[in-house]
C-alpha positions as CSV (number, residue, x, y, z in Angstrom):
1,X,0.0,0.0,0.0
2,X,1.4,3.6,-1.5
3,X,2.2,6.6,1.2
4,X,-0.6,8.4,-0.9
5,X,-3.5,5.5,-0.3
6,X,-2.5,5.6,3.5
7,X,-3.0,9.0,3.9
8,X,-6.1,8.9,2.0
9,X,-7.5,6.1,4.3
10,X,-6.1,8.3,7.5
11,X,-8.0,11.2,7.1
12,X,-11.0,8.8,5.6
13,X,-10.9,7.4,8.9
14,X,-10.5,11.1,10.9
15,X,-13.6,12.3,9.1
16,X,-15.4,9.1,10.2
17,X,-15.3,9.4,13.5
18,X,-15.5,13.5,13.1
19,X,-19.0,12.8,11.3
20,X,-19.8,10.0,13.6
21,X,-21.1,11.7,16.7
22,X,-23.5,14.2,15.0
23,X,-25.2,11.4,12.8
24,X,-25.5,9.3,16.4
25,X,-26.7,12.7,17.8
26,X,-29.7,12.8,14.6
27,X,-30.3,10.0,14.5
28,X,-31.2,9.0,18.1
29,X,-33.2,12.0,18.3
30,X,-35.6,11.0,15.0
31,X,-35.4,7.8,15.5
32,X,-35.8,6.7,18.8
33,X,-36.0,9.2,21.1
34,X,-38.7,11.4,19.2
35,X,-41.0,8.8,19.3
36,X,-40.6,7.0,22.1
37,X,-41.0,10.0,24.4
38,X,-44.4,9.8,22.5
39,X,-45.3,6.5,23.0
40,X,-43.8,6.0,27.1
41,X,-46.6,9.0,27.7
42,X,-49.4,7.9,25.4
43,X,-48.9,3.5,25.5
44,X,-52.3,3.0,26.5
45,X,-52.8,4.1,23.2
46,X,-51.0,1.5,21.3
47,X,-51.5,-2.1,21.1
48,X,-47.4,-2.8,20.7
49,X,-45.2,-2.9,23.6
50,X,-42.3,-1.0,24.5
51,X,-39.7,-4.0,23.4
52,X,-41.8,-4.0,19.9
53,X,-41.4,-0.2,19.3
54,X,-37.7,0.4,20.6
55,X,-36.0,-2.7,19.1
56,X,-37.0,-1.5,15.6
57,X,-36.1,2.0,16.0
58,X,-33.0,1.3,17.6
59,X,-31.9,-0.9,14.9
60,X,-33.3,1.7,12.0
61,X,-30.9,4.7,14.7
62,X,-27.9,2.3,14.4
63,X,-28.5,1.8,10.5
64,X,-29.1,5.4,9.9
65,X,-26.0,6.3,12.3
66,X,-23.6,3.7,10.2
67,X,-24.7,5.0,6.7
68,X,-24.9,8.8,6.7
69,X,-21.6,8.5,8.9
70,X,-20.1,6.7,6.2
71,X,-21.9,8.6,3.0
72,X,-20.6,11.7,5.1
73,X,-16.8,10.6,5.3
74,X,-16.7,10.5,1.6
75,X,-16.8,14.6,1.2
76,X,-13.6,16.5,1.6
77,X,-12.1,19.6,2.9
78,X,-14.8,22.6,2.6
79,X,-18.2,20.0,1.8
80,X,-17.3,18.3,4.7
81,X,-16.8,20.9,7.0
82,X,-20.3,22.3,5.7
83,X,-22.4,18.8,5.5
84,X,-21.0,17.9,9.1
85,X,-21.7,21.1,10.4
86,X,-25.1,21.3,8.9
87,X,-25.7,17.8,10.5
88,X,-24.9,19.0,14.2
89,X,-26.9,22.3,13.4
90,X,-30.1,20.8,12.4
91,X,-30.0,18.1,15.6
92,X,-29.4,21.7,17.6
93,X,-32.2,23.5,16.3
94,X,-34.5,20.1,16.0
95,X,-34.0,20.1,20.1
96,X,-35.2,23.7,20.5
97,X,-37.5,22.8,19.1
98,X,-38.5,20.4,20.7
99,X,-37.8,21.5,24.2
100,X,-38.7,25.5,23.7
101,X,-41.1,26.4,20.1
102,X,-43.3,24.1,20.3
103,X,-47.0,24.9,20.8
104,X,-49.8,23.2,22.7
105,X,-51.6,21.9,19.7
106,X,-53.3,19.2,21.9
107,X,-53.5,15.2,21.4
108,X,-51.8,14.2,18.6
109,X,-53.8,10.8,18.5
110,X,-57.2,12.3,19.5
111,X,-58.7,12.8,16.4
112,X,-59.3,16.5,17.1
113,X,-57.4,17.6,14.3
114,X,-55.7,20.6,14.5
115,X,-57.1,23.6,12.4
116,X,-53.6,24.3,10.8
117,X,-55.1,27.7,9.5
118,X,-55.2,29.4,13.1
119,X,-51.6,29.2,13.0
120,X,-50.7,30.8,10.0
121,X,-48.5,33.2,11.2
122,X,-47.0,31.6,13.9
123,X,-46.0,29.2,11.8
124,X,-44.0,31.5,9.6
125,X,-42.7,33.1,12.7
126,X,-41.1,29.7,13.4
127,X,-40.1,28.9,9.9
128,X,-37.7,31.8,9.9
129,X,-36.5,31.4,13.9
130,X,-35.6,27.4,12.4
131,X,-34.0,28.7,9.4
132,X,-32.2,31.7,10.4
133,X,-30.7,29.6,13.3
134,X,-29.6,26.6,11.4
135,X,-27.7,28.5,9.0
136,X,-26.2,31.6,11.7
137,X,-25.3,28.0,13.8
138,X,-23.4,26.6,10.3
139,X,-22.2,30.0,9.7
140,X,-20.6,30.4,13.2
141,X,-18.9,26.7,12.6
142,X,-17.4,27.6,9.4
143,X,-15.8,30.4,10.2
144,X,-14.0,28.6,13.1
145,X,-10.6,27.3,13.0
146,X,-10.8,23.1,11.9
147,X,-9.6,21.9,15.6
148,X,-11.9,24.1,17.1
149,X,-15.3,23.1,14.9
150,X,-14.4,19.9,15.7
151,X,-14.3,20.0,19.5
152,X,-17.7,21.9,19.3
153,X,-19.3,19.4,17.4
154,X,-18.1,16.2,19.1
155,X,-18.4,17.8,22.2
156,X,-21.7,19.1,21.3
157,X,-23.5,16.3,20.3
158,X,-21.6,14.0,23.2
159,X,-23.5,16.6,25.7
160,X,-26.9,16.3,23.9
161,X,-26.8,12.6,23.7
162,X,-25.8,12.7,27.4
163,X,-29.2,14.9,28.4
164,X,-31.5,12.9,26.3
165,X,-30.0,9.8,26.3
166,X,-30.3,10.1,30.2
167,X,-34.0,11.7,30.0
168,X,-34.6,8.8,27.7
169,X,-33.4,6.2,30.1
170,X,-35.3,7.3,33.2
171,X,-39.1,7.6,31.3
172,X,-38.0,4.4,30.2
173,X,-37.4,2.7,34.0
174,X,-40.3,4.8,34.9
175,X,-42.7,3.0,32.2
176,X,-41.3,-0.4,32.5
177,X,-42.0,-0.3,36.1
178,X,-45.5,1.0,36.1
179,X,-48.7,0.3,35.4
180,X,-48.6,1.7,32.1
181,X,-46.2,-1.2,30.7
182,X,-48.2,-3.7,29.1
183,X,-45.4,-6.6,29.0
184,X,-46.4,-10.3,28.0
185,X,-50.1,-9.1,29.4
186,X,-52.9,-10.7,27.2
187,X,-54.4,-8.6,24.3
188,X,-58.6,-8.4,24.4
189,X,-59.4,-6.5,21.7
190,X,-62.9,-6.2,20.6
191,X,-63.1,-8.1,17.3
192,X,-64.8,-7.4,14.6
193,X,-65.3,-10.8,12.1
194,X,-68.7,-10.7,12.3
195,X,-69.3,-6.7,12.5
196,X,-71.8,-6.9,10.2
197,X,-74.3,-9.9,10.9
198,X,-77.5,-9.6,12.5
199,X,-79.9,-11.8,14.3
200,X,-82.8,-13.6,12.2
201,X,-84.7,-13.9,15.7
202,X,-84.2,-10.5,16.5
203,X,-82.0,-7.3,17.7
204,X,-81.3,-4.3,19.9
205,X,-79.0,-1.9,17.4
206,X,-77.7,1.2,19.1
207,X,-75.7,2.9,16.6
208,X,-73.8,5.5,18.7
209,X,-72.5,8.7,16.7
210,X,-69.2,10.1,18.5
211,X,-69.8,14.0,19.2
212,X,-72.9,14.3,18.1
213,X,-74.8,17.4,19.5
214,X,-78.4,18.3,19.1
215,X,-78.0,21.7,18.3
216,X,-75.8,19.8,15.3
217,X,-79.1,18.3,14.2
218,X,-81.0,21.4,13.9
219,X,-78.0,22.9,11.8
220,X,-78.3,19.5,9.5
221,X,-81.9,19.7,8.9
222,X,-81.7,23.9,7.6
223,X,-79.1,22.5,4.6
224,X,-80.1,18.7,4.6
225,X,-83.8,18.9,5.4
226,X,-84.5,15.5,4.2
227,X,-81.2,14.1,6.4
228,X,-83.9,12.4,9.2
229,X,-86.5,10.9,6.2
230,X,-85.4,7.0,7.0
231,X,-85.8,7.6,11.1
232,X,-89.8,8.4,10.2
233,X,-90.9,5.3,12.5
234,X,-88.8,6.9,16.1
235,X,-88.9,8.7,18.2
236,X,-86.8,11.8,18.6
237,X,-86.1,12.9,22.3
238,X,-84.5,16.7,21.8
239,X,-83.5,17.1,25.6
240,X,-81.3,14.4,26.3
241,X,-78.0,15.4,28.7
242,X,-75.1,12.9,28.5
243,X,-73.8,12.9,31.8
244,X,-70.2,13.3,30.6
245,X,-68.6,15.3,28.3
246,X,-66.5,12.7,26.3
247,X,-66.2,9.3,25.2
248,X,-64.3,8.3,28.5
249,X,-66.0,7.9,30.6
250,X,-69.6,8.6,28.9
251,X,-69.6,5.2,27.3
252,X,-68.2,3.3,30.1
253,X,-71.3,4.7,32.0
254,X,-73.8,3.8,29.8
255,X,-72.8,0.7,29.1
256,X,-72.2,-0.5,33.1
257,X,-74.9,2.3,34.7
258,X,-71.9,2.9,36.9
259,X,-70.9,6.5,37.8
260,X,-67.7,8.1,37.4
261,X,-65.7,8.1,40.3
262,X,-63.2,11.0,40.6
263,X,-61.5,9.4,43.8
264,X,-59.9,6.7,42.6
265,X,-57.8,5.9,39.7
266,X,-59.0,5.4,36.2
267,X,-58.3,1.6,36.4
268,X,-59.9,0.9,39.6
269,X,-63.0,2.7,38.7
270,X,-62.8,0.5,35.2
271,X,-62.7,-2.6,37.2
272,X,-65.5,-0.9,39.5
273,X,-68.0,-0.3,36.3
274,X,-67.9,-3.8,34.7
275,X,-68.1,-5.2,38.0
276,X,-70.8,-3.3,39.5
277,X,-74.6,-4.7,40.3
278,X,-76.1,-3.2,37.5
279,X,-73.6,-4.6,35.0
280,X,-74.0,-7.6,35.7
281,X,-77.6,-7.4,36.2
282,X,-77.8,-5.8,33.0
283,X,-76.3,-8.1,30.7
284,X,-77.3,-11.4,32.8
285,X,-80.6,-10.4,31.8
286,X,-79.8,-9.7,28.6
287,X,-78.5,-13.1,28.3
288,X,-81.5,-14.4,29.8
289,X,-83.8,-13.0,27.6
290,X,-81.7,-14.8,24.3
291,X,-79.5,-11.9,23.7
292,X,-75.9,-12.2,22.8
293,X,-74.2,-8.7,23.2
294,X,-71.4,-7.1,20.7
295,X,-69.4,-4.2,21.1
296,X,-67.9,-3.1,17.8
297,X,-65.1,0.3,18.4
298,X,-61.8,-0.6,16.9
299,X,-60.5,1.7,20.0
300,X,-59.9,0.0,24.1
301,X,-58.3,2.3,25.8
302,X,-61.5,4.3,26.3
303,X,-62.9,1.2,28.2
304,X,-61.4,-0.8,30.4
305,X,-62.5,-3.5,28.4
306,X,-60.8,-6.3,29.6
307,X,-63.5,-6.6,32.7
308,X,-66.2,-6.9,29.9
309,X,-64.7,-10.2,29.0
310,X,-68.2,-12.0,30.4
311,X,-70.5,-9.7,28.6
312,X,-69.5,-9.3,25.0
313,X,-69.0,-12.2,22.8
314,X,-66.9,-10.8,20.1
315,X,-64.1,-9.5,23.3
316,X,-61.4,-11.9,23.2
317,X,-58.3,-12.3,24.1
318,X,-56.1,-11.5,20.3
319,X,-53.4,-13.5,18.8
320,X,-51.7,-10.1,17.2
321,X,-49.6,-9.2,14.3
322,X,-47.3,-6.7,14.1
323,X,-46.7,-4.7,10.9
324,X,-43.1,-3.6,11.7
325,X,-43.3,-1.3,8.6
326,X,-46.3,0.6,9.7
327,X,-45.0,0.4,13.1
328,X,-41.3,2.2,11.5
329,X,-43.4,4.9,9.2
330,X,-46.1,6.0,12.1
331,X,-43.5,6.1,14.5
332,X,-41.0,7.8,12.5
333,X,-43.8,10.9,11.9
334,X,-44.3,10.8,15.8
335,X,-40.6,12.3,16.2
336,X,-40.9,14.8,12.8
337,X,-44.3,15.9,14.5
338,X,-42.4,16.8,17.5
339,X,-39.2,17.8,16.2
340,X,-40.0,19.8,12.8
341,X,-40.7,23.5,12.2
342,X,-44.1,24.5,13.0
343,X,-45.0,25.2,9.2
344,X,-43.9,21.4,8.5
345,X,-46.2,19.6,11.4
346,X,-49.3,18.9,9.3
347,X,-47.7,16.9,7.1
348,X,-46.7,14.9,10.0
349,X,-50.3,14.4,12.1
350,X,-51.7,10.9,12.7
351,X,-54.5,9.3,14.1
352,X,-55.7,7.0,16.0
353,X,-56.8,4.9,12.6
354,X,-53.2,5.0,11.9
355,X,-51.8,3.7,15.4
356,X,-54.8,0.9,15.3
357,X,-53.5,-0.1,11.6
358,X,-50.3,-1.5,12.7
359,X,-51.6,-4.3,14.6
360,X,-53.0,-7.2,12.7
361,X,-55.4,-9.2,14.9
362,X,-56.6,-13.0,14.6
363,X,-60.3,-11.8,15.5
364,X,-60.6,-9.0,12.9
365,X,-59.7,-5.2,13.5
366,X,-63.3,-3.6,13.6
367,X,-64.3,-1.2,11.0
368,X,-65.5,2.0,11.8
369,X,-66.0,5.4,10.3
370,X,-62.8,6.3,11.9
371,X,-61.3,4.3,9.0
372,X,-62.0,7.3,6.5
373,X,-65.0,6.0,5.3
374,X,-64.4,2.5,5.2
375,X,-67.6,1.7,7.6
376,X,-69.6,2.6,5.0
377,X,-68.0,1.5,2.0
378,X,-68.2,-1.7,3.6
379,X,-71.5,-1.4,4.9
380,X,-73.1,-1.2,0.8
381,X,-70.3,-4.1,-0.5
382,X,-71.0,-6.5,2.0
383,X,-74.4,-5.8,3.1
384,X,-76.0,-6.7,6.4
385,X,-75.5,-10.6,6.4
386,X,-78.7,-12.2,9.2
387,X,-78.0,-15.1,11.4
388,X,-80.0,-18.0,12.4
389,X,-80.3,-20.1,15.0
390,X,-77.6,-18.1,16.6
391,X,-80.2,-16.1,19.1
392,X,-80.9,-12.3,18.8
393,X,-78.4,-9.9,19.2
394,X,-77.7,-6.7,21.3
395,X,-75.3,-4.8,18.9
396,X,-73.9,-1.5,19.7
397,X,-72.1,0.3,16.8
398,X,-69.5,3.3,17.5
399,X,-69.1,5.5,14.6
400,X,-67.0,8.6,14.7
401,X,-69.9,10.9,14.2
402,X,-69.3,14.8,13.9
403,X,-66.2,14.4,15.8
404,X,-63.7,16.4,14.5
405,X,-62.5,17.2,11.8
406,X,-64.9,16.9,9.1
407,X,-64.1,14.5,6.9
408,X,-67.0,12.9,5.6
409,X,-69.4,14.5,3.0
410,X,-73.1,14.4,2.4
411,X,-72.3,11.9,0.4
412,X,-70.9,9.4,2.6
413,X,-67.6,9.6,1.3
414,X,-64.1,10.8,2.6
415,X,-63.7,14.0,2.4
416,X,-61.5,16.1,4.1
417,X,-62.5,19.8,5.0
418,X,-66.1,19.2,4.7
419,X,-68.5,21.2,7.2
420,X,-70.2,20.7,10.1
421,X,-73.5,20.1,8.1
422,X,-72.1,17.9,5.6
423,X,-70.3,15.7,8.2
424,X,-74.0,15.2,10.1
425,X,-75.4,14.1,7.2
426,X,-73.2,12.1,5.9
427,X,-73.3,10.2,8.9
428,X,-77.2,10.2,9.0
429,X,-76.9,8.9,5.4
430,X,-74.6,6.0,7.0
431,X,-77.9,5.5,9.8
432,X,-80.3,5.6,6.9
433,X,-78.4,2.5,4.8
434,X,-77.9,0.5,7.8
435,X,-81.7,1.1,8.6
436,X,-82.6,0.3,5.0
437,X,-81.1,-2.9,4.6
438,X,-82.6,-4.3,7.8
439,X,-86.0,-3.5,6.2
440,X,-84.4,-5.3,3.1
441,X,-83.8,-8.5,5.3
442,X,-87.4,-8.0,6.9
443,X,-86.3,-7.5,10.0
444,X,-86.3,-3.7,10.6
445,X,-89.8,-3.6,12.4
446,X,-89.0,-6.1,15.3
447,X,-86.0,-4.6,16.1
448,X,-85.5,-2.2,19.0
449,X,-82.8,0.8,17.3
450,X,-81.1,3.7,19.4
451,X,-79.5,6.7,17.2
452,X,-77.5,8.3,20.0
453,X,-74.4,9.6,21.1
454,X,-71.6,9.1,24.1
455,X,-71.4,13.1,24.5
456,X,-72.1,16.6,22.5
457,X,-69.4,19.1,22.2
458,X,-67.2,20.6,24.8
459,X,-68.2,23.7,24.7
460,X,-71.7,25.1,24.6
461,X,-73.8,22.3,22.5
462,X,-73.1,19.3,25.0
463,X,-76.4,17.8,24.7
464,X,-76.7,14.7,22.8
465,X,-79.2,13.6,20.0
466,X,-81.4,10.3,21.1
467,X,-83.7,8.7,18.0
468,X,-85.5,5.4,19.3
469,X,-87.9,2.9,17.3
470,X,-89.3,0.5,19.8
471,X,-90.3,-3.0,17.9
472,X,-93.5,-3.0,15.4
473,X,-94.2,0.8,16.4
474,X,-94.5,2.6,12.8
475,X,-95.9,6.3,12.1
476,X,-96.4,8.3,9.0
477,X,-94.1,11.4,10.2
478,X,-90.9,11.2,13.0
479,X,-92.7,12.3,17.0
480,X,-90.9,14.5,18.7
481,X,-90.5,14.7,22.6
482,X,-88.6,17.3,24.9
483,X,-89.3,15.1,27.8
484,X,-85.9,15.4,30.0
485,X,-84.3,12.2,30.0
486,X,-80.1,11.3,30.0
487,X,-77.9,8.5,30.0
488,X,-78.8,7.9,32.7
489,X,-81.4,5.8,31.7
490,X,-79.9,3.8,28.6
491,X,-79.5,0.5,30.6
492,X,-83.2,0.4,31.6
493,X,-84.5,1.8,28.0
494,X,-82.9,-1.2,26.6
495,X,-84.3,-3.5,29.3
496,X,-87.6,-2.1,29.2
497,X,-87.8,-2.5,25.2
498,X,-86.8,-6.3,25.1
499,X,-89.5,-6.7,28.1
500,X,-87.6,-6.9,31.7
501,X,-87.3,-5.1,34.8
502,X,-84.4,-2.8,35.6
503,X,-84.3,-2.2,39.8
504,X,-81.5,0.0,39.8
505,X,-82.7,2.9,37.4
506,X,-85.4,4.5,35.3
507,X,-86.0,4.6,31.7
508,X,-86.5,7.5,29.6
509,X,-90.2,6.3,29.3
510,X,-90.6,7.1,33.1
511,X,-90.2,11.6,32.1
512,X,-92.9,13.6,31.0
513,X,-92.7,16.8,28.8
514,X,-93.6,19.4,31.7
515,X,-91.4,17.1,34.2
516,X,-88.5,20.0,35.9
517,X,-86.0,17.6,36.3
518,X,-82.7,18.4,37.6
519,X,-79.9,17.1,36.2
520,X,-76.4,17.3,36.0
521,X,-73.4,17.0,32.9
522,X,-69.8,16.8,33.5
523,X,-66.8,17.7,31.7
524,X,-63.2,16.8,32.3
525,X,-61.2,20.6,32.4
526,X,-57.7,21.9,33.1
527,X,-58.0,24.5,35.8
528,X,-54.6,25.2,37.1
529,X,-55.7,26.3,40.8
530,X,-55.5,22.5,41.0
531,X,-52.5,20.5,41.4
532,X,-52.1,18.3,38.1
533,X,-52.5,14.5,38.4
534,X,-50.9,11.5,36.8
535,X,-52.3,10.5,33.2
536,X,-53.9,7.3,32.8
537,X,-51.7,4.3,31.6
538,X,-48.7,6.7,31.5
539,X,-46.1,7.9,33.7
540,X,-46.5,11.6,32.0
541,X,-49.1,14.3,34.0
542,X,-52.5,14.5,32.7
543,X,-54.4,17.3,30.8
544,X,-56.6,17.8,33.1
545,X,-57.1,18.8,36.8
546,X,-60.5,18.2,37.8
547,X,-64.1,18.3,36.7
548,X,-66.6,20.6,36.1
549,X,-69.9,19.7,36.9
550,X,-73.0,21.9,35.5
551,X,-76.0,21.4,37.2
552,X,-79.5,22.8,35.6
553,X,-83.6,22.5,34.9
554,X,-85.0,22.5,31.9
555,X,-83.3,22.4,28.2
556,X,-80.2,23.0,26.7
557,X,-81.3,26.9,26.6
558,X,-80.4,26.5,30.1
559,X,-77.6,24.3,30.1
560,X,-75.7,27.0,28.2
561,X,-76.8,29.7,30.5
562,X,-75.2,27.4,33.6
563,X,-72.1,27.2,31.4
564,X,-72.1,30.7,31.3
565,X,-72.1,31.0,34.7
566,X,-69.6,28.7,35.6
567,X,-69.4,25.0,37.2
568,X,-72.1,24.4,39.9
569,X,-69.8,22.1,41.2
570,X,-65.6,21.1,40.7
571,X,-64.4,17.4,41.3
572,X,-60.5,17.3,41.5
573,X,-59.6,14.1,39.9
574,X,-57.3,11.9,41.0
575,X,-56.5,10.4,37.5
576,X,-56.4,12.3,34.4
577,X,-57.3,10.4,31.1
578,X,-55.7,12.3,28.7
């Protein structure tokens, strides 16, 4: 080997390991650190566990690491100096980020959305702080002498590795020791195989709209005025309070007739619920009366729903497959949604439907109109499919609802940007299909159906809408009743429509129209006179502090005006769920 190949694989070798602790630095930070910060304070959210996340990402940090150190290494003297310095720069400005720029734009996984337009100019704001650092940080670095620039660099990226590599190891102990790490425990998952059969011998549908508001009706109806035509043969109760103010714990409630209990911990008042008298009553006598019950939401951490195992026959526990490559891309946007320039972030949001899609399960991932408009699609290709000799069935179907954002059009189909309106009606168009093919099968008039929803919005329209055909009732026009009824009374409804008694509540048939009934609707809140509280299945803090409870006579005229007024009541919680 010549002098002249030596020297040439010397300084190869010096510009190696030069370019060898930024890359480490980037890498880490997009790869694994980014994302797993995300996940150790949101893994009730996923179905993989920490071990499935981290191994991948660590292997695709060590891959990216090796490559762009070696890609690097090939550049000399002044490209060198400017690639390597451009490296450390944008890890730099990535971690400020991070740690200092970014805004409270809420739950990434929540399926809010974030209405990217607000931000406009803060957004531009931050795209020139980002840029004009990065490049006065390069700048600075090339004007420095070579031994220098080095030392800053290596030295640099040694000390950020050292803060977040040690940030990154104690939220790791932290989850791995808690609650919140799921480990080798079993996997129920609601499955959905048989989503769409029905009972030939006959069925209790509740079809259960996410977000869905009253006051959301009456804004449907002025554009859509034929939106309610297929619901002709209900019942529509236009005064119906929800108790909660959000899926947890609204649904848990209904479902279990079990209050919310802000003293104890999320998972002890789970456990509480499904294990309460009027659970079990409840779907005892359900099974008593030949009904088989199925839960259909592709989501679990909302419920608890490992203590339902006795009630729903589709809740199993899940052999489950993990798509690695979904698992790499999602988790991959987690860390450029934290770590990018505000301007960039959109591009970056996921959902729920996105976390959900990187588990395969053995029973069937349920579909549901948080799949785009997949719920649908596959509502008119498969059609409703009846069952015999299989008894009747007590189905309740979660569909997203007006939740936002809009996405879904008059029409039924995807569509994001659509409005309020259009998203209402295209999800009454899903109700009417659904209705329509049960009539189609012929068994549409002995079937008991509930059009509801788990809560309204957060704000100022928190009533819910509440449809109800009771079996063989039919009418020429829709009646209307402002009769004050809640949630309260879902379990007994149901009880009361198949025929049995319900001792530990009322139904909504037990309300008159003039009836001044008090009642009472909570919402989870952040009010920061309160100390904040450990999130649910997370070693992170909560959102929020403590609830608000609004308590108020008549309609949702007055609802709002007790909302104007302020909480009647404030329950510090012990256990924050998001």
């Amino acid at each position: 080997m010549t002098s002249a190949v030596r020297k040439k694989k010397q300084t190869y070798w010096r510009r190696l390991k030069t370019s060898l602790f930024p890359c480490f630095l980037l890498s880490f930070m997009y790869c694994v650190w980014g994302a797993m910060e995300v996940y150790v304070g949101n893994s009730g959210n996923f179905r993989f566990t920490y071990a499935e996340a981290s191994l991948p990402l660590w292997g695709m940090c060590i891959g990216a690491t090796v490559v762009s150190s070696l890609v690097l290494a090939i550049f000399r003297g002044f490209l060198f100096r400017l690639l390597n310095s451009a490296v450390f720069a944008l890890a730099v400005v990535s971690y400020v980020q991070n740690m200092f720029l970014n805004l409270d734009l809420g739950l990434l996984m929540e399926d809010e959305g974030v209405n990217w337009s607000l931000y406009t100019a803060h957004g531009n704001v931050n795209m020139l702080i980002w840029i004009g650092a990065l490049l006065a940080i390069i700048l600075v670095l090339m004007l420095l002498k070579k031994r220098v620039r080095r030392q800053i660099v290596t030295y640099g990226s040694l000390i950020l590795l050292l803060v977040q590599g040690v940030t990154f190891g104690v939220v790791s102990v932290q989850h791995l020791t808690s609650d919140a790490n799921r480990g080798d425990d079993p996997t129920y998952i609601l499955a959905g195989n048989k989503q769409y059969h029905v009972s030939s011998e006959g069925n209790v549908i509740v079809l259960m709209l996410d977000y869905f508001s009253n006051d959301y009706i009456d804004s449907m109806l002025k554009k859509y005025p034929n939106a309610l035509d297929a619901l002709k043969d209900f019942t529509y109760y236009d005064n119906c309070d929800p108790v909660y103010i959000g899926t947890f714990p609204s649904v848990v409630h209904m479902l279990t007739g079990h209050p919310f209990d802000n003293t104890v911990p999320i998972e002890q008042w789970f456990e509480q619920a499904w294990n309460s008298e009027s659970a079990q009553y409840f779907y005892k006598t359900l099974k008593e009366n030949g009904y088989d019950a199925r839960f259909f939401d592709s989501s679990n951490s909302y419920f608890g729903i490992k203590y339902a195992l006795p009630y729903f026959s589709n809740l199993a526990e899940q052999d489950r497959t993990v798509r690695y490559d979904r698992l790499a891309q999602n988790m991959m946007k987690l860390s450029l949604y934290r770590f990018a320039p505000h301007a960039l972030k959109q591009n970056f949001e996921i959902s729920s439907y996105d976390i959900s899609g990187i588990v395969s399960l053995s029973g069937g991932n349920v579909i549901n109109s948080y799949n785009r408009a997949a719920f649908y699609n596959m509502l008119r290709r498969t059609r409703l499919q009846p069952v015999e000799n299989d008894g009747k069935y007590f189905i309740i179907e979660f569909l997203r609802g007006t939740h936002p954002p809009y996405e879904i059009n008059a029409q039924g189909k995807w569509a994001p940007g659509s409005t309020l309106e259009e998203c209402a009606a295209g999800y009454m168009l899903m109700v009417s299909e659904y209705i329509n093919q049960l009539k189609e099968l012929g068994l549409y008039d002995s079937s008991t159906i509930i059009v509801t929803s788990d809560h309204g919005d957060k704000e100022n329209s928190m009533q819910v809408m509440y449809f109800i055909k009771e079996p063989y009732v039919t009418r020429e026009k829709m009646a209307e009743n402002s009769a004050p009824i809640s949630h309260k009374e879902f379990i007994g409804t149901v009880l009361h429509n198949i025929g049995a008694e319900y001792p530990y509540g009322q139904t909504i048939y037990d309300f008159g129209e003039k009836d001044k009934r008090e009642r009472t609707v909570m919402r989870n809140f952040i009010d920061t006179d309160y100390p904040y509280v450990p999130k649910y299945m997370s070693t992170a803090n909560g959102t929020h502090t403590v609830m608000y409870a609004y308590t108020y006579k008549g309609n949702r005229k007055d609802l709002r005006k007790q909302i104007r007024r302020g909480p009647s009541e404030i329950l510090p919680l012990t256990e924050s769920f998001n």
